[in-house]
C-alpha distance (Angstrom), angle and dihedral (degrees) to the residues before:
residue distance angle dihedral
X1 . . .
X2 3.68 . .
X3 3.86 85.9 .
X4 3.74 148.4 31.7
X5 3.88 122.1 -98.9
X6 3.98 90.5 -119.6
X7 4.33 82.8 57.5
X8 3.37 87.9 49.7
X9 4.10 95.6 53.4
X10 4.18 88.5 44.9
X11 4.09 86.1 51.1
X12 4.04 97.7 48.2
X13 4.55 95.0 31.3
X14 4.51 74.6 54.6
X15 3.67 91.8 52.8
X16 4.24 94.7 39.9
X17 3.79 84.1 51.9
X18 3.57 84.7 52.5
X19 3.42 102.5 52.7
X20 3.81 93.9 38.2
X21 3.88 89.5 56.6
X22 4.28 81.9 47.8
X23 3.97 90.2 51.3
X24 3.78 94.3 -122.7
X25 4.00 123.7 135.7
X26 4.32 95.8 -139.5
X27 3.71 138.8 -11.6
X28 3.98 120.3 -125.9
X29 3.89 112.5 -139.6
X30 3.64 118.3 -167.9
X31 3.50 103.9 143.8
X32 4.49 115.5 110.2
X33 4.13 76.8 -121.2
X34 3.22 104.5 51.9
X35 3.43 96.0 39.4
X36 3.37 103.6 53.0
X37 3.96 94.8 40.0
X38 4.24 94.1 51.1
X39 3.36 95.1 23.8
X40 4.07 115.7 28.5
X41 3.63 97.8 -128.4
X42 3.75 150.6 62.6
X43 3.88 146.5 148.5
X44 3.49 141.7 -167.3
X45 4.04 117.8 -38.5
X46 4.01 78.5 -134.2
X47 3.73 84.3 113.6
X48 3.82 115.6 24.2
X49 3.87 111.1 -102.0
X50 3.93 131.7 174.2
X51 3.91 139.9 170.5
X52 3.61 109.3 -145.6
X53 3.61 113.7 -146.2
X54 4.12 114.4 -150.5
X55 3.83 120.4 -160.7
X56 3.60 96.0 -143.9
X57 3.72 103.8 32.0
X58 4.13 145.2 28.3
X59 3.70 119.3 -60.6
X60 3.71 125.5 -116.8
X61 3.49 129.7 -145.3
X62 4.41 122.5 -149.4
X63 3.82 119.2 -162.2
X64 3.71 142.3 144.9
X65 3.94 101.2 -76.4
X66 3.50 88.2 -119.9
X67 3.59 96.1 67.8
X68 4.17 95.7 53.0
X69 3.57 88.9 86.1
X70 4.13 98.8 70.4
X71 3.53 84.8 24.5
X72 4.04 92.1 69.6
X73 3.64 92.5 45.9
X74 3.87 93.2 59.4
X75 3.85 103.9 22.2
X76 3.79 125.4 83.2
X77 4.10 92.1 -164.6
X78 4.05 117.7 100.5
X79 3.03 104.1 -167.6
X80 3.95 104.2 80.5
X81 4.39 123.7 143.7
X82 3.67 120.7 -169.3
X83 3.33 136.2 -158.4
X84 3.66 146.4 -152.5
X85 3.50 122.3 -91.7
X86 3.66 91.7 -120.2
X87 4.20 92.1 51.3
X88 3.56 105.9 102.0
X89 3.75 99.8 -115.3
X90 3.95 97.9 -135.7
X91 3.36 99.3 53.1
X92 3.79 86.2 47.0
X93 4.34 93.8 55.7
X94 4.21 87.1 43.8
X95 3.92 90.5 45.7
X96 4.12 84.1 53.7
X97 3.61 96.2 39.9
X98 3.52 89.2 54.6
X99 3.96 91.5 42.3
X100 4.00 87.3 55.9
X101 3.66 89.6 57.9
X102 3.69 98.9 -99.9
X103 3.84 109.7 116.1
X104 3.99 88.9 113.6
X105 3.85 89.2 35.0
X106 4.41 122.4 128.9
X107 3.26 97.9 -129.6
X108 3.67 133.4 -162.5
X109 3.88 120.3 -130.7
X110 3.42 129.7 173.9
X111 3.98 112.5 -139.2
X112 3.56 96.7 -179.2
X113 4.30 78.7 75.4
X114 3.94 116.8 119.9
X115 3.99 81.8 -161.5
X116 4.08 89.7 70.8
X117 3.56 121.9 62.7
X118 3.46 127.0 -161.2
X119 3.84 86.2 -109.9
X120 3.66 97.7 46.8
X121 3.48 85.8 48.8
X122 3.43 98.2 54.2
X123 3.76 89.1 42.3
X124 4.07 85.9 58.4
X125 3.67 101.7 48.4
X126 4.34 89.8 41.0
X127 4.11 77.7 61.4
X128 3.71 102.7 47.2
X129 3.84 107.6 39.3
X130 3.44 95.2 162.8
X131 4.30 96.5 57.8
X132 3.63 121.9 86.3
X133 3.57 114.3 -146.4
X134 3.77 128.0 -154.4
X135 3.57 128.2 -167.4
X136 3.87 109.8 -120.2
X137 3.87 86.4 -150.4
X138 4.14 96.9 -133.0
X139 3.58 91.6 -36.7
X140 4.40 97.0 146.4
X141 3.90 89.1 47.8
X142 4.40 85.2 47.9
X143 3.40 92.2 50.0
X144 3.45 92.0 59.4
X145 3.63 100.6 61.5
X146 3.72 104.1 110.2
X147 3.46 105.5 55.8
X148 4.53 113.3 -149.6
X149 3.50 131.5 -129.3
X150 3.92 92.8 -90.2
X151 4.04 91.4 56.1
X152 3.38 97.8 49.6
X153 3.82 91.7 48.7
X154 4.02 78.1 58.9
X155 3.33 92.2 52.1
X156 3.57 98.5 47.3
X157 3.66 95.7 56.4
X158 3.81 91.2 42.7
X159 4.12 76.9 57.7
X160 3.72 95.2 55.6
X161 3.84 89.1 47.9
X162 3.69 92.9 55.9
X163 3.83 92.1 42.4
X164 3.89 97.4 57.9
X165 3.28 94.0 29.6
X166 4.11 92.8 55.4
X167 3.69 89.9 44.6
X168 4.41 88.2 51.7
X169 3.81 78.6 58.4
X170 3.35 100.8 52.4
X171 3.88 99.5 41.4
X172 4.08 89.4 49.7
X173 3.96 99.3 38.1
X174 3.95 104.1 103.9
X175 4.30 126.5 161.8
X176 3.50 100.4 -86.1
X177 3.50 95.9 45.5
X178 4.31 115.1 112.2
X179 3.79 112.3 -139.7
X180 3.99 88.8 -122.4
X181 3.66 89.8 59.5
X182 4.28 86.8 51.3
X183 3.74 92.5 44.5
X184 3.73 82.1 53.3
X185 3.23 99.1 58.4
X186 4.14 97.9 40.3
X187 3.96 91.1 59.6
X188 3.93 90.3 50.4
X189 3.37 89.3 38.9
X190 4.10 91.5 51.9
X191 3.71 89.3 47.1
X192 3.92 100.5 65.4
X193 3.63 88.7 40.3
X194 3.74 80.6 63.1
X195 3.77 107.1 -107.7
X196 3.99 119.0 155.9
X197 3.99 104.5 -84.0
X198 3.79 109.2 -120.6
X199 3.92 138.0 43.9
X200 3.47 127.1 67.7
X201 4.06 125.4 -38.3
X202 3.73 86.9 -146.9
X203 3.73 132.9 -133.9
X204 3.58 125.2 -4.8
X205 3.82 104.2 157.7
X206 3.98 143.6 130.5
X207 3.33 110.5 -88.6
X208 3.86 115.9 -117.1
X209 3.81 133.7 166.5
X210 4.25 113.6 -25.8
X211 4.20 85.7 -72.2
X212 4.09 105.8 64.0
X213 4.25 78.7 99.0
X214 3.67 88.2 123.4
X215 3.69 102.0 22.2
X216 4.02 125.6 151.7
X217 3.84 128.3 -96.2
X218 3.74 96.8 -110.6
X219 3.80 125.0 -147.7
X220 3.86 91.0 -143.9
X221 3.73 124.1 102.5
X222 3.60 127.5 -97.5
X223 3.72 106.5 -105.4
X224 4.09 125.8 -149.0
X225 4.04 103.5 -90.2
X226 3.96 94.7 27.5
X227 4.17 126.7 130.1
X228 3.26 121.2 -133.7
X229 3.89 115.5 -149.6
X230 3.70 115.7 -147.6
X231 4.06 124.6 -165.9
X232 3.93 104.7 146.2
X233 4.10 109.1 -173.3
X234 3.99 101.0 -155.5
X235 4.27 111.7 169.9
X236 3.54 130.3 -155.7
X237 3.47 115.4 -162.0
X238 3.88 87.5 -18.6
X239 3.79 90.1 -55.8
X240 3.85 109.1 124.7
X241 4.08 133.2 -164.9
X242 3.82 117.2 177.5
X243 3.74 122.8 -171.8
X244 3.89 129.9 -171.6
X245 3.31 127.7 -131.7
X246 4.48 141.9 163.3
X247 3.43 132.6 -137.9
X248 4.02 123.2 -175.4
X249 3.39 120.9 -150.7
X250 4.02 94.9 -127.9
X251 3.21 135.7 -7.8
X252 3.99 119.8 -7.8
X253 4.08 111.8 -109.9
X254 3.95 115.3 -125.3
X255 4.04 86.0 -119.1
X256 3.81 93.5 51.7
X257 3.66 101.0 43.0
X258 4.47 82.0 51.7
X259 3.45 83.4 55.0
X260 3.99 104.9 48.5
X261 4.13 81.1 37.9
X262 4.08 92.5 58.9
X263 3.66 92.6 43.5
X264 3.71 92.5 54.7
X265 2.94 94.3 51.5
X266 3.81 102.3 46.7
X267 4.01 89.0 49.5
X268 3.75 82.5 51.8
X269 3.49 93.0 59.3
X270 4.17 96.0 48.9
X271 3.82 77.1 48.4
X272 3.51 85.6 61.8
X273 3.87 101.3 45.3
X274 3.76 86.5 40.5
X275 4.07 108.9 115.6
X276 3.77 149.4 100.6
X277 3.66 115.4 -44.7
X278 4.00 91.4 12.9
X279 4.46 109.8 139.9
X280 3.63 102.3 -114.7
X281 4.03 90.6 -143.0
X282 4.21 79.5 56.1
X283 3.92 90.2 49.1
X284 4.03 90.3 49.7
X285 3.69 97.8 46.5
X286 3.67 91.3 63.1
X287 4.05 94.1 69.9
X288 3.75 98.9 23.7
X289 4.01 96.1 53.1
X290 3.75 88.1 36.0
X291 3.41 95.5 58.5
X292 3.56 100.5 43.2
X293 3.88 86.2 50.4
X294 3.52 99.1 50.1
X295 4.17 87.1 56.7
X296 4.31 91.1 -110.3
X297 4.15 91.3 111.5
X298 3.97 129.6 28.7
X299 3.66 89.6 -176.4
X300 4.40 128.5 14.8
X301 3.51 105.5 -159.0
X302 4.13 95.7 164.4
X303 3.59 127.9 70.1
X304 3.79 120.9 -104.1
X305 4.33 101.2 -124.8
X306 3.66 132.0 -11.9
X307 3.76 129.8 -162.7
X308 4.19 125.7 -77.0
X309 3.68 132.5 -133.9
X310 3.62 151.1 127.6
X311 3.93 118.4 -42.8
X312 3.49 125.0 -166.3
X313 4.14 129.6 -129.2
X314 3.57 84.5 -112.8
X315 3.96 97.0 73.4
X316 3.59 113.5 -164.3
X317 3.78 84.2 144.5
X318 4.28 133.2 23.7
X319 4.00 88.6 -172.5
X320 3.60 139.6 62.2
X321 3.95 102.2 -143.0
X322 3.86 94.6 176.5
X323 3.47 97.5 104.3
X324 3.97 116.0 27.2
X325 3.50 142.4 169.6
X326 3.69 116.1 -123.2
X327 4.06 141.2 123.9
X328 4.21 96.3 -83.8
X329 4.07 91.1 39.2
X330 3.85 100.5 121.8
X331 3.79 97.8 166.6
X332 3.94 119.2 111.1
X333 3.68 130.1 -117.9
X334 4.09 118.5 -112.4
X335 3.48 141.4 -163.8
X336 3.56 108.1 -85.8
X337 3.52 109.8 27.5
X338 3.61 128.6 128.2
X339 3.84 134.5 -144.4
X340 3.57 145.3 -169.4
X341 4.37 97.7 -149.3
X342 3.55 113.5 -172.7
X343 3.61 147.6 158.4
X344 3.90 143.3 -176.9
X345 3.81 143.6 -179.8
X346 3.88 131.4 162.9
X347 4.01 95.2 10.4
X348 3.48 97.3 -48.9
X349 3.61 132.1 108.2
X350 3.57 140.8 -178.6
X351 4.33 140.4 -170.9
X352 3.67 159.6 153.5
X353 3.13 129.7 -152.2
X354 4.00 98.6 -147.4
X355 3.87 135.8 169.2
X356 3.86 120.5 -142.7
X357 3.97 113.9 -106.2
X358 3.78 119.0 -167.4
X359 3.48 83.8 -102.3
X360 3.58 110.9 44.0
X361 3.84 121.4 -62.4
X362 3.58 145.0 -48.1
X363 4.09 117.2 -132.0
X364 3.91 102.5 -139.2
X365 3.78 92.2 -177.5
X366 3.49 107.1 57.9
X367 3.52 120.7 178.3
X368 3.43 127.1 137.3
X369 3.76 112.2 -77.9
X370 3.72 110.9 -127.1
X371 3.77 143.2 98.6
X372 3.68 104.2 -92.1
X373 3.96 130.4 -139.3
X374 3.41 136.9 -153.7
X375 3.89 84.1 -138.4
X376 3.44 93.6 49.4
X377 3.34 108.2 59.3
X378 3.38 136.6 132.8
């Protein structure tokens, strides 16, 4: 379990005072997120699935039968019902809610949730006439915002992963070498340093323009002159840091190395500004403007960081978008939070994934920040 049982009271009596303040009766998770963070388990969406969250009483968990097994060993919640794989799964959650004494219930739905299709929705609310459903707007992925001691000791060991496991890739990667073949070795790599087994090892690609973020691993070989762009994605427990960093294939061109140099140093400075009560739009204009100014960007349509967490096997997303850095972000940095920050321009890019201290932050990746060289190293 990627938390204690006390954690996972404080998470669910935070959501109940939610949903009391919000006049609704329960909340219905059935997104991998939610699930896992409120209730410390989920599975595939291949069958519809949901815990169901009452304010005034204990929640209750439906699944295929088959999947109470692995959901004991991880979940602290008792009351679980399976079904058979031939039950349609639906009609199975509304026949519970209604057995819990919620047929008449307000209850809160998130519809923001990749686990509920318009048809199952449709499906659901056909089979409980009688329940009004409001959308809690995001509310699961908002209530994680300040991450506690025991996810940020996830995140610091996902951290160390991606450190060593960055720095295997740039001590190996040679000309010659394909970025398949690299990618390759970073997820075996990641494994026996003890990262979660599964998902994806993240982006090994050449580095092109300030866009190649998401780029393919490409079965050509690395040529004389080429970057490599690094952004492994190990998990522990769920928990995922990421860190960017560039290796050229020779030696490192005056105009290049500027380039990494003024970056650094521009992160460095939203580093700097980087604390409690900072303006997140303030925060972001420190990189973006910088960048632009300093000729590395005409135009910065990304944001500069976004927020870190747990992802599940089953990806449907690789980022946490809830809180992001951009020009309209008005929201305010807290204690506690954590943060991928990046930024990128002609085929190089560079991050941290941090957490906010009441000082300032913490770097939990921490290798050296520079533009590496296959000439260079050490």
């Amino acid at each position: 379990m990627t938390a204690t049982t006390e954690e996972y009271a404080a998470r669910i009596e935070k959501l109940r005072g939610e949903l009391a303040t919000r006049n609704l009766d329960a909340a219905l998770l059935d997104e991998c997120e939610a699930l896992d963070y409120f209730a410390g388990y989920y599975t595939s969406s291949a069958y519809y699935r949901a815990c169901v969250v009452p304010v005034a009483a204990e929640p209750f968990y439906v699944l295929r039968a088959l999947d109470i097994p692995p959901l004991r060993e991880r979940s602290w919640i008792a009351d679980v019902i399976g079904h058979a794989d031939w039950e349609p799964a639906v009609e199975v959650v509304a026949r519970e809610v209604r057995a819990h004494g919620l047929e008449r219930a307000r209850i809160g739905i998130d519809l923001e949730s990749h686990g509920l299709p318009v048809r199952t929705f449709e499906r659901l609310k056909a089979a409980l006439p009688e329940v009004q459903f409001v959308d809690l707007a995001g509310l699961p992925w908002h209530l994680r915002r300040r991450k506690s001691a025991t996810e940020i000791a996830k995140l610091r060991e996902a951290a160390s992963i991606c450190d060593r496991a960055t720095k295997l890739l740039i001590d190996t990667a040679e000309p010659g070498m394909t970025e398949i073949e690299l990618a390759r070795i970073a997820t075996d790599a990641m494994a026996r340093m003890g990262a979660d087994p599964g998902g994806l090892p993240g982006v090994v690609t050449a580095g092109r323009g300030w866009d190649m973020l998401h780029g393919h691993h490409h079965d050509a070989p690395m040529r004389p002159g080429d970057i490599l762009h690094i952004e492994l994605l190990p998990r522990v427990d769920g928990y995922s840091a990421r860190m960017m960093r560039d290796l050229v294939m020779g030696p490192v061109p005056p105009a290049l190395r500027h380039a990494s140099e003024t970056m650094i140093a521009l992160q460095d400075r939203q580093f700097a500004a980087f604390r409690p009560g900072a303006k997140a739009s303030d925060l972001d204009r420190i990189v973006r403007q910088g960048m632009i100014d300093a000729g590395l960007r005409e135009t910065y349509h990304n944001i500069t960081g976004y927020t870190l967490g747990a992802y599940p096997d089953f990806l449907a997303r690789w980022s946490d978008f809830t809180w992001v850095l951009h020009p309209e972000a008005d929201w305010i940095v807290e204690e506690g939070m954590a943060f991928h920050i990046y930024t990128s321009a002609r085929g190089l890019g560079m991050s941290e994934s941090v957490v906010v201290r009441s000082d300032g932050i913490e770097r939990l990746t921490r290798l050296e920040r520079r533009l590496f060289s296959t000439t260079e190293r050490t």
